[in-house]
C-alpha positions in Angstrom: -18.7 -0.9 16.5 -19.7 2.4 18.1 -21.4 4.7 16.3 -19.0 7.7 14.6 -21.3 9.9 16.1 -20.8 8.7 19.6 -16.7 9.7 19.0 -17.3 13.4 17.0 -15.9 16.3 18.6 -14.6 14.5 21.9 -11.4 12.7 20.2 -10.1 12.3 17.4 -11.4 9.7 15.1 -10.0 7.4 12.2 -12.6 6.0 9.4 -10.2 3.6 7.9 -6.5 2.2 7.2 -5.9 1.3 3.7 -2.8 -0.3 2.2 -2.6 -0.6 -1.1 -0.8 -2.3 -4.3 0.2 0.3 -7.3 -2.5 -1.0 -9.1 -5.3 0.3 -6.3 -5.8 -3.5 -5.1 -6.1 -4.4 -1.8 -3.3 -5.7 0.7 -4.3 -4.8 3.8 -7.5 -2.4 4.9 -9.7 -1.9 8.1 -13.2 0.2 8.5 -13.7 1.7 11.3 -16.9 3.6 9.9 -20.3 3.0 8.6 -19.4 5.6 5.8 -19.1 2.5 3.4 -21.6 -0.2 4.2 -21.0 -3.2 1.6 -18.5 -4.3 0.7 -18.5 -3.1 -3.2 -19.0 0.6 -1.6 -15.5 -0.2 0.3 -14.1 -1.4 -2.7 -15.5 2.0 -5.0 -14.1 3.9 -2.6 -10.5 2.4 -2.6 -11.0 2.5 -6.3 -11.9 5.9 -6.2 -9.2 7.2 -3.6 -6.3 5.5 -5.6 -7.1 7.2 -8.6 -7.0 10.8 -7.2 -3.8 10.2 -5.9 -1.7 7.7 -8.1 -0.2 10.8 -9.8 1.1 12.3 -6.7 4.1 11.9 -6.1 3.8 10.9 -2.2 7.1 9.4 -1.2 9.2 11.5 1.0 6.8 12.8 3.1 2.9 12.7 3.7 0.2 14.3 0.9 -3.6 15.3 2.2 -6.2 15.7 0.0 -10.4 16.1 1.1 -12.6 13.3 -0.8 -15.8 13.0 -0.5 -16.1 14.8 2.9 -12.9 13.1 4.2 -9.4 13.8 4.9 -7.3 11.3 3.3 -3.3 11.2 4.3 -1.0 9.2 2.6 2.1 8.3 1.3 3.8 5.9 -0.7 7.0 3.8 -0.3 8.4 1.3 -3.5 4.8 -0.5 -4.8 2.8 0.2 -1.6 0.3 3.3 -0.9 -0.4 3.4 3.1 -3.9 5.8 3.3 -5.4 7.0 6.6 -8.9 8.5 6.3 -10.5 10.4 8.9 -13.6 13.0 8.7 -13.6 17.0 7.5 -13.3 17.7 11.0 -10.5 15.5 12.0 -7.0 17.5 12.3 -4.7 16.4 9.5 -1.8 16.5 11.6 -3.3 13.8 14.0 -4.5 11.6 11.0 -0.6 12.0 9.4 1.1 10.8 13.0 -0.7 7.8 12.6 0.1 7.4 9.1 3.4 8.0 9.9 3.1 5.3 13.0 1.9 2.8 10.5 4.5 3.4 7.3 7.3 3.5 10.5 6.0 0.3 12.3 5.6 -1.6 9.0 8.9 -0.9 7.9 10.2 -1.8 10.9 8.3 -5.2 11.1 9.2 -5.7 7.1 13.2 -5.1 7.9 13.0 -2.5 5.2 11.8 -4.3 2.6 8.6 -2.5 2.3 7.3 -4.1 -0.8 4.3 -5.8 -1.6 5.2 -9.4 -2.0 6.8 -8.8 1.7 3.8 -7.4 2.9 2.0 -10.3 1.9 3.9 -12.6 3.6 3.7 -11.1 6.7 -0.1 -9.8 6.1 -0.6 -11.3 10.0 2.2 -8.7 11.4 0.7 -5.7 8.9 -2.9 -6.7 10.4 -2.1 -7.0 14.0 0.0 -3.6 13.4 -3.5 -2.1 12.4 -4.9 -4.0 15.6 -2.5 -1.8 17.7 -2.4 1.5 16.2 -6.4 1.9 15.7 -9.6 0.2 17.7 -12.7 1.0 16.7 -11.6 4.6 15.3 -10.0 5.4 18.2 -6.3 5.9 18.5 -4.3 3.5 20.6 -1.0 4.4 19.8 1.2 5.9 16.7 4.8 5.6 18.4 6.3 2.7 15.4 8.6 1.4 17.9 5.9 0.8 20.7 3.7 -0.9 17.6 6.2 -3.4 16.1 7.4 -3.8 19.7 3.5 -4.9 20.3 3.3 -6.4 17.2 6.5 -8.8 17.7 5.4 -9.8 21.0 2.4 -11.2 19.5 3.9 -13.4 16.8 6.7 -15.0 18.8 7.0 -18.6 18.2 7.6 -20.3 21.6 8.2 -23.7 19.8 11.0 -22.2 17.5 14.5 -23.2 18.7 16.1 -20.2 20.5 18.6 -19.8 18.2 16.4 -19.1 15.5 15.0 -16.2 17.6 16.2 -12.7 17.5 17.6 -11.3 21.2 13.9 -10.1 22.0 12.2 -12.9 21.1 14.1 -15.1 23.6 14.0 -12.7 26.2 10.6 -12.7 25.4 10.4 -16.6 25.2 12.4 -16.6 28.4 9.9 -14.7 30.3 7.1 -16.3 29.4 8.9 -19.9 30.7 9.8 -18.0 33.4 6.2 -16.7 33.9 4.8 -20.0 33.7 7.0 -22.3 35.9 6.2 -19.6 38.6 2.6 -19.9 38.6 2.5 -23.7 39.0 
């Protein structure tokens, strides 16, 4: 992981992705930052940032708040709180298109049923959705269709009969037989 100093001032840079339960506990989070070395400082800190902002009422569009020298955005949809964190510095409107990308993409990926108990099920499509938005505090991408587009493309299941795939997927299946009897 490059140093956050190594990114400051030439682009903008994200220090971590949380998704979290309405009781503060984890569902789905990435560091992109040494800001929070162990892992009980990671877990303070999630602690710590869902308890300034539980009584917010962050569910039709994006709140900001600055915490502990960071910009927090978030926003929260049925039991889920989606938090992007990026430095004093960073600009908030940057930090909320990628929250944004992230609460879109999910709840496109979800069908949307953005709940927890969904989210869990498909934690692999929430983490690869992370994967593809932000690498290594860099921003990749924050368009939600171009994610779960991504994202999707990832977790086809060749071996699933085509008529349990969606259109995309078997074009997607399609391609790839197509693809492969080419190359031999």
């Amino acid at each position: 992981m490059a140093s956050f100093s190594a990114y400051q001032g030439s682009c903008p840079y994200i220090k971590s992705i949380l998704l979290l339960d309405s009781e503060g506990k984890r569902v789905a989070v990435k560091y992109y930052s040494d800001d929070w070395p162990t892992l009980n400082a990671k877990l303070t800190f999630e602690k710590s940032v869902f308890t300034k902002t539980q009584k917010t009422n962050a569910r039709t569009e994006a709140e900001i708040t600055m915490f502990e020298n960071n910009i927090i955005v978030y926003k929260f949809i049925q039991d889920l709180h989606f938090f992007v964190t990026g430095g004093d510095n960073e600009n908030e409107l940057i930090l909320a298109t990628v929250l944004q990308g992230f609460y879109d993409a999910v709840g496109l990926l979800l069908r949307g049923n953005v709940d927890k108990r969904e989210a869990l099920e498909n934690l692999d499509l929430i983490l690869l959705c992370l994967d593809e938005i932000v690498d290594g505090g860099m921003i990749l991408e924050t368009d939600a269709n171009v994610i779960a587009g991504k994202v999707a493309s990832h977790s086809v299941d060749s071996s699933a009969p085509l008529s349990e795939q969606t259109i995309s997927q078997a074009l997607a299946t399609a391609r790839e037989h197509l693809t492969r009897s080419l190359l031999k």
